[in-house]
C-alpha positions as CSV (number, residue, x, y, z in Angstrom):
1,X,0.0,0.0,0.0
2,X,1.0,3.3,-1.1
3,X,1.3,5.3,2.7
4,X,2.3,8.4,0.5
5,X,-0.8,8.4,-1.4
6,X,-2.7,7.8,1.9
7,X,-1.1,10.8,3.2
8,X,-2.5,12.9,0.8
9,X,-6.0,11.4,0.4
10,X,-6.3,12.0,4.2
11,X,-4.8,15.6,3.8
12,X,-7.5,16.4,1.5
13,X,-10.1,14.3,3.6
14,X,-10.0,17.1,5.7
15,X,-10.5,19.6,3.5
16,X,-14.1,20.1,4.5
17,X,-16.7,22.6,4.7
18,X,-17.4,21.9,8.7
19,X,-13.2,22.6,8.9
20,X,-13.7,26.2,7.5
21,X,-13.0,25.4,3.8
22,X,-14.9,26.7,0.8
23,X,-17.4,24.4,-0.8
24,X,-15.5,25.1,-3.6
25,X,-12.0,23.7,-2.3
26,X,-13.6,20.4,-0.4
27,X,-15.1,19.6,-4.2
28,X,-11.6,20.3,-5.9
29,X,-10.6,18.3,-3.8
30,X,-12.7,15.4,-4.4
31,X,-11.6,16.1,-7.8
32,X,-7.9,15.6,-7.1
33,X,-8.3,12.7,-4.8
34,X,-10.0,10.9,-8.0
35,X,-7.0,12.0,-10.2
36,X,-4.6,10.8,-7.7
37,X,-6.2,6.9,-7.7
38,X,-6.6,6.7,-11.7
39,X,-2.6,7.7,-11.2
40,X,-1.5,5.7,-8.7
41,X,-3.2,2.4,-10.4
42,X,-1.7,3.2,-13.6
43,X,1.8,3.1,-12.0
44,X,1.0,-0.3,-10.6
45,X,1.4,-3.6,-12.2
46,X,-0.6,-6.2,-11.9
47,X,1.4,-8.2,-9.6
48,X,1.8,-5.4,-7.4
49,X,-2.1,-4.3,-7.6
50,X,-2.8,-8.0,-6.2
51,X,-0.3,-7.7,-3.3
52,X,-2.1,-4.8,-2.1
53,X,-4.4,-5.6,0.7
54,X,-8.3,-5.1,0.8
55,X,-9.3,-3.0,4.6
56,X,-12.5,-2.0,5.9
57,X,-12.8,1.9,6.5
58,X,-16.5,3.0,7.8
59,X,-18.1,6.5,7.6
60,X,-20.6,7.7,10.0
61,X,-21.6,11.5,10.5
62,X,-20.9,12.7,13.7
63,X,-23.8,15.1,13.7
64,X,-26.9,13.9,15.5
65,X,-28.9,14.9,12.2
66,X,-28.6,12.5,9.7
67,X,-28.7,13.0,5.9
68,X,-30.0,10.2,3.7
69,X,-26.8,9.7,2.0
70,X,-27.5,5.8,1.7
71,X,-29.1,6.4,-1.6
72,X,-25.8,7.7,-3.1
73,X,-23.5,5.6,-1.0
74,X,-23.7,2.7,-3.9
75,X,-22.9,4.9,-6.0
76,X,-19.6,6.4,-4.1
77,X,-19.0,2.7,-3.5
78,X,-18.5,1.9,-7.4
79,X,-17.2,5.7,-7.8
80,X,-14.1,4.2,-5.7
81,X,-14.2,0.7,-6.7
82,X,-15.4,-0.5,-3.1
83,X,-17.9,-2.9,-1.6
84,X,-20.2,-1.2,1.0
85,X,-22.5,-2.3,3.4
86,X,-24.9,-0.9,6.2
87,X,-24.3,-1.8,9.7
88,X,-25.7,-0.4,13.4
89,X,-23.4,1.0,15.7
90,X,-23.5,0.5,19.4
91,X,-25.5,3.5,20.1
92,X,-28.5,2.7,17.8
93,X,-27.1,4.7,14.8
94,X,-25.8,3.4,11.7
95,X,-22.7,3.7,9.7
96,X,-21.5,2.6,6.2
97,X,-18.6,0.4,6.0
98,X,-16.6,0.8,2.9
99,X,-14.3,-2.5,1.8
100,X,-11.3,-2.5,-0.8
101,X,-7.6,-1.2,-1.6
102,X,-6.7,1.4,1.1
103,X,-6.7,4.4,-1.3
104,X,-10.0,3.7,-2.7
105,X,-11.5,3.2,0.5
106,X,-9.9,6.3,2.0
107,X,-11.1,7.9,-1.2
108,X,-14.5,6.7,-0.5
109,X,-14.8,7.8,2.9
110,X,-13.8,11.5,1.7
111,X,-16.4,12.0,-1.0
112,X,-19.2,10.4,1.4
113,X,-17.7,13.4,3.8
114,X,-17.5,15.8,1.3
115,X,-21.0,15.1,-0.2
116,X,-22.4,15.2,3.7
117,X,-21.2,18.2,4.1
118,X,-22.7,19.9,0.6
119,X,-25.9,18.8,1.3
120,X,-26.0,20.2,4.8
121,X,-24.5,23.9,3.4
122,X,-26.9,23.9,0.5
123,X,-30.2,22.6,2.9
124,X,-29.2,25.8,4.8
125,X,-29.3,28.2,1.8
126,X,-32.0,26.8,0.7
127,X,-34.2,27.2,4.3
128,X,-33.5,30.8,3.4
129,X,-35.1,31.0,0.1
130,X,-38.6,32.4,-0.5
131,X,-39.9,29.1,-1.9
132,X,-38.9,27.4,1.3
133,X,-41.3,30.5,3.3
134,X,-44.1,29.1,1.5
135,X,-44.4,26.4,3.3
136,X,-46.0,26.0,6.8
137,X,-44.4,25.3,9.6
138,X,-46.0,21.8,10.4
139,X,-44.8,21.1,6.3
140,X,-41.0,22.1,6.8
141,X,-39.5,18.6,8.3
142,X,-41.0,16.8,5.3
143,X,-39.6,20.0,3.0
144,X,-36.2,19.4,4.3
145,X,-36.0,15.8,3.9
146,X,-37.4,16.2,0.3
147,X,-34.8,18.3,-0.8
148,X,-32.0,16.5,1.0
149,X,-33.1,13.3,-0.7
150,X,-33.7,15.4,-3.9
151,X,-30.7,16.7,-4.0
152,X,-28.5,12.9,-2.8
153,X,-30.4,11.5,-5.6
154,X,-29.0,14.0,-8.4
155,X,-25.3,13.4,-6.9
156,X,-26.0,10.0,-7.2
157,X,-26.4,9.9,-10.5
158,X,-23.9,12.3,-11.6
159,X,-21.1,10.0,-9.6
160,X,-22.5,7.4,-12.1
161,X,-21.7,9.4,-15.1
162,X,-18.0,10.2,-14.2
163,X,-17.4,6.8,-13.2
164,X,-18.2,5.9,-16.8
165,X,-16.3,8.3,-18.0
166,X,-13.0,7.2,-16.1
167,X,-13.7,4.0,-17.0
168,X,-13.8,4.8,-20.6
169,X,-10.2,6.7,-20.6
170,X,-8.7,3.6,-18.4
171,X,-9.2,0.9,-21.1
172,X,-7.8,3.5,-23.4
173,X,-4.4,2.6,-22.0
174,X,-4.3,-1.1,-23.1
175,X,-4.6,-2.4,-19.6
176,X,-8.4,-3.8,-18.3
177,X,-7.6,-2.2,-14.5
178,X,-11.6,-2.1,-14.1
179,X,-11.8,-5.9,-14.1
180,X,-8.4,-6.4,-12.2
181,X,-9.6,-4.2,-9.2
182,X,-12.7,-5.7,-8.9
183,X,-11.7,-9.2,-9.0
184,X,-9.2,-8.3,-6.6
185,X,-12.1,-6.9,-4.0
186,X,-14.6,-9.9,-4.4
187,X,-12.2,-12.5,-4.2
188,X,-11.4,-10.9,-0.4
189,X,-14.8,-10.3,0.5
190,X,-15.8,-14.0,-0.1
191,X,-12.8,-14.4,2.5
192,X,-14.9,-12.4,4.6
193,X,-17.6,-15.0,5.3
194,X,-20.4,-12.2,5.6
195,X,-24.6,-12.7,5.1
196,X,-25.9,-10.0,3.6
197,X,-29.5,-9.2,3.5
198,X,-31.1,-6.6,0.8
199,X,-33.3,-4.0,2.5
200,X,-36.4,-3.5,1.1
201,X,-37.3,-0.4,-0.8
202,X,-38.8,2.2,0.9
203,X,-41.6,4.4,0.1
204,X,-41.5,7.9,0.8
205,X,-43.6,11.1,1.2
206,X,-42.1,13.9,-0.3
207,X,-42.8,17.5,-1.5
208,X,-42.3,17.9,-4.9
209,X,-41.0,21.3,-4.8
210,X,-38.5,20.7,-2.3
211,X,-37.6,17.9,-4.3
212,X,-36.9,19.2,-7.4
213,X,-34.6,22.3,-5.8
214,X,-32.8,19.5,-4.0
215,X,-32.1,17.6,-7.5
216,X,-31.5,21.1,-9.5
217,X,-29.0,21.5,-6.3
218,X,-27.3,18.5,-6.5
219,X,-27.3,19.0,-10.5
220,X,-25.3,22.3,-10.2
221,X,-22.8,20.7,-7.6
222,X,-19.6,20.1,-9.7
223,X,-18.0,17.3,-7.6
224,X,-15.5,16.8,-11.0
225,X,-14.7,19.8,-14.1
226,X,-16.6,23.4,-14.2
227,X,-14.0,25.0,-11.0
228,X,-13.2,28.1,-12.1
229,X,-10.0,30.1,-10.4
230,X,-10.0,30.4,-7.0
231,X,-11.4,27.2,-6.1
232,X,-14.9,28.3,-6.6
233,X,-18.2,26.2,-8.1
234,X,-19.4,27.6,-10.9
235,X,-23.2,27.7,-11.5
């Protein structure tokens, strides 16, 4: 395992809003923490990408409120070339424990951070817009979550795109790394000796219109390209 890469995928780790960054630095540097793994497995070979060992690395929000992230974790998971399951915590809680190469994991654990932390800055700026007045009081729980899950869900799928992307430009270089790493993490996890049980889907009550600013939110949010100097988002 590369410890110098894991230096730097923690240094940026905690480059986060909560910390005092800008939004617009945590999300460069989600960016760069992605550059830095396509990198690092290029200069691997394949003997040496099977040496590495497969950790566990969980992420669990230490704020009381929780945001529905789980319907972008699978997506982060593949983002990162991880497995990822849901487990309780001793307190009641929950947590999502992310299983692979200790950079991807690492890297995993970051954007799940970094995309905790978004949500919970644009939520805020969104409690102060006019179309958040308009609803009543007794309506603004189910407003927040709408938008939070509106706006996880958008993420989600943009994560999806880029991973396609990346996957594209890797088999341009001759080498099939997508099908390497992920033989690599499922032949460990069967070592694992884990049963795991599919949650059933879950219906949900939502506003629409907090919905739909949480999607056009999480559609604006420029986790990859679009930073413009200064380390700011553009819109």
């Amino acid at each position: 395992m590369d410890d110098r890469l894991i230096a730097r995928i923690q240094a940026l780790r905690a480059k986060t809003i909560a910390n005092g960054c800008t939004e617009g630095e945590a999300l460069a540097a989600a960016e760069k923490v992605a550059e830095l793994l396509d990198r690092h497995d290029l200069t691997l070979g394949d003997v040496e990408l099977r040496a590495e060992p497969c950790r566990q690395l969980a992420f669990e929000s230490p704020l009381k409120k929780r945001i529905p992230i789980d319907d972008c974790i699978g997506a982060i998971a593949v983002f990162c070339n991880c497995r990822v399951w849901r487990e309780k915590t001793g307190e009641g809680g929950t947590r999502h424990v992310f299983f692979g190469l200790g950079p991807d994991i690492e890297a995993a654990v970051a954007l799940a951070e970094l995309i905790d932390a978004a949500v919970r800055s644009e939520l805020g700026c969104y409690k102060t817009s006019e179309d958040y007045r308009q609803f009543r009081h007794r309506d603004r729980d189910l407003a927040n979550k709408s938008f939070m899950l509106g706006m996880v869900g958008s993420i989600a799928d943009k994560l999806t795109a880029m991973k396609a992307a990346r996957d594209e430009a890797k088999r341009g270089t001759g080498r099939d790394l997508i099908v390497l790493k992920t033989s690599i993490v499922d032949a460990a996890f069967d070592k694992l000796g884990l049963t795991m049980r599919e949650m059933p889907g879950v219906r949900r009550m939502i506003a629409p219109e907090a919905y739909d600013a949480g999607d056009a939110a999480g559609a604006s949010l420029a986790i990859n390209p679009a930073l413009t100097r200064g380390g700011k988002r553009s819109r």
